[in-house]
C-alpha positions in Angstrom: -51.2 26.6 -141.1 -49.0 24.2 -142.9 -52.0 23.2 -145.4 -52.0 26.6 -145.9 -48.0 26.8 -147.1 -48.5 23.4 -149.4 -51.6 25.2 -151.0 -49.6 28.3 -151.7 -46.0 26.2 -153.0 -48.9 24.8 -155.0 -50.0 27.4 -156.8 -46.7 28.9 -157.1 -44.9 25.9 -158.8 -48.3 26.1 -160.8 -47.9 29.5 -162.2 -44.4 28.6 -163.1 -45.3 25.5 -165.3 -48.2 28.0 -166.8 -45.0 30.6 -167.9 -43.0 27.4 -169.4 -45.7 26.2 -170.9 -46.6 29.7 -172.5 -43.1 30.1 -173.6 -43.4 27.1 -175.4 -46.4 27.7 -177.3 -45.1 31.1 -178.4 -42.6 28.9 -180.0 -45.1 26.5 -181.6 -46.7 29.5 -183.0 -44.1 30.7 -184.4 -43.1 28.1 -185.9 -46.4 27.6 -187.3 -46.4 31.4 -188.5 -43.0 30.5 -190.4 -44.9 27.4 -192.1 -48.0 29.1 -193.0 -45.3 32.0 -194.7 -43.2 29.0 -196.6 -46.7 27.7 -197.6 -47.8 30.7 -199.0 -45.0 31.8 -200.4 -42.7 29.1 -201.2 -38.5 28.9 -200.1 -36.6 32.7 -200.2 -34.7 32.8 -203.4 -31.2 32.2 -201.9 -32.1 30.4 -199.3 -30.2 27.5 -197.5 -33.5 25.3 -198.6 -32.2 22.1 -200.4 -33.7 19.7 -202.8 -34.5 16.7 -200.8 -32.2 13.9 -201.1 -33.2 11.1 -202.6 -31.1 8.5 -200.1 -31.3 5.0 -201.8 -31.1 2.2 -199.1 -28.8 -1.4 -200.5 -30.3 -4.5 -201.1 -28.0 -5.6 -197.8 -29.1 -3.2 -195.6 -33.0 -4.3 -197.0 -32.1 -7.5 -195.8 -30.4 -6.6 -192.5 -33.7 -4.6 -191.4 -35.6 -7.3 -192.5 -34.0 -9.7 -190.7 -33.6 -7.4 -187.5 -37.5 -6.7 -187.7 -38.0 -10.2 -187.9 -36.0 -11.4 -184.5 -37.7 -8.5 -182.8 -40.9 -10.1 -183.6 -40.2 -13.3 -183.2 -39.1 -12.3 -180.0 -42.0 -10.5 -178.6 -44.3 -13.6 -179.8 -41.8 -15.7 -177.9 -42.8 -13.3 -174.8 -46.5 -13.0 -175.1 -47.2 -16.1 -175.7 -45.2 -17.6 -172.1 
């Protein structure tokens, strides 16, 4: 009997991941539906859509990433090759 009770606390935690997973993808469609409208149409006059900034990054912080990328990788060589 008690194989019987896992099989069914199975299928029942089953069937609610299935109705998560459904909720979700009505989302991703929807979402998708809103894109495909945008597309098509382009922003609502009005609308909160803004031009896209156009961030400029400093020579510094260039040079910080750089150097940050750099001790990362010098790192994980350090790693790999022990």
């Amino acid at each position: 009997m008690s194989w019987q009770r896992s099989l069914q606390a199975a299928v029942r935690a089953l069937k609610r991941e299935e109705a998560s997973l459904e909720k979700e993808l009505d989302k991703v469609r929807a979402r998708i539906t809103d894109l495909e409208t945008l597309a098509k149409n382009g922003p609502a006059s009005g609308s909160s859509a803004r031009k896209a900034s156009s961030r400029r990054l400093s020579p510094q912080g260039k040079a910080a990433i750089s150097r940050a990328a750099k001790k990362r990788w010098a790192e994980y060589r350090r790693k790999k090759g022990s």
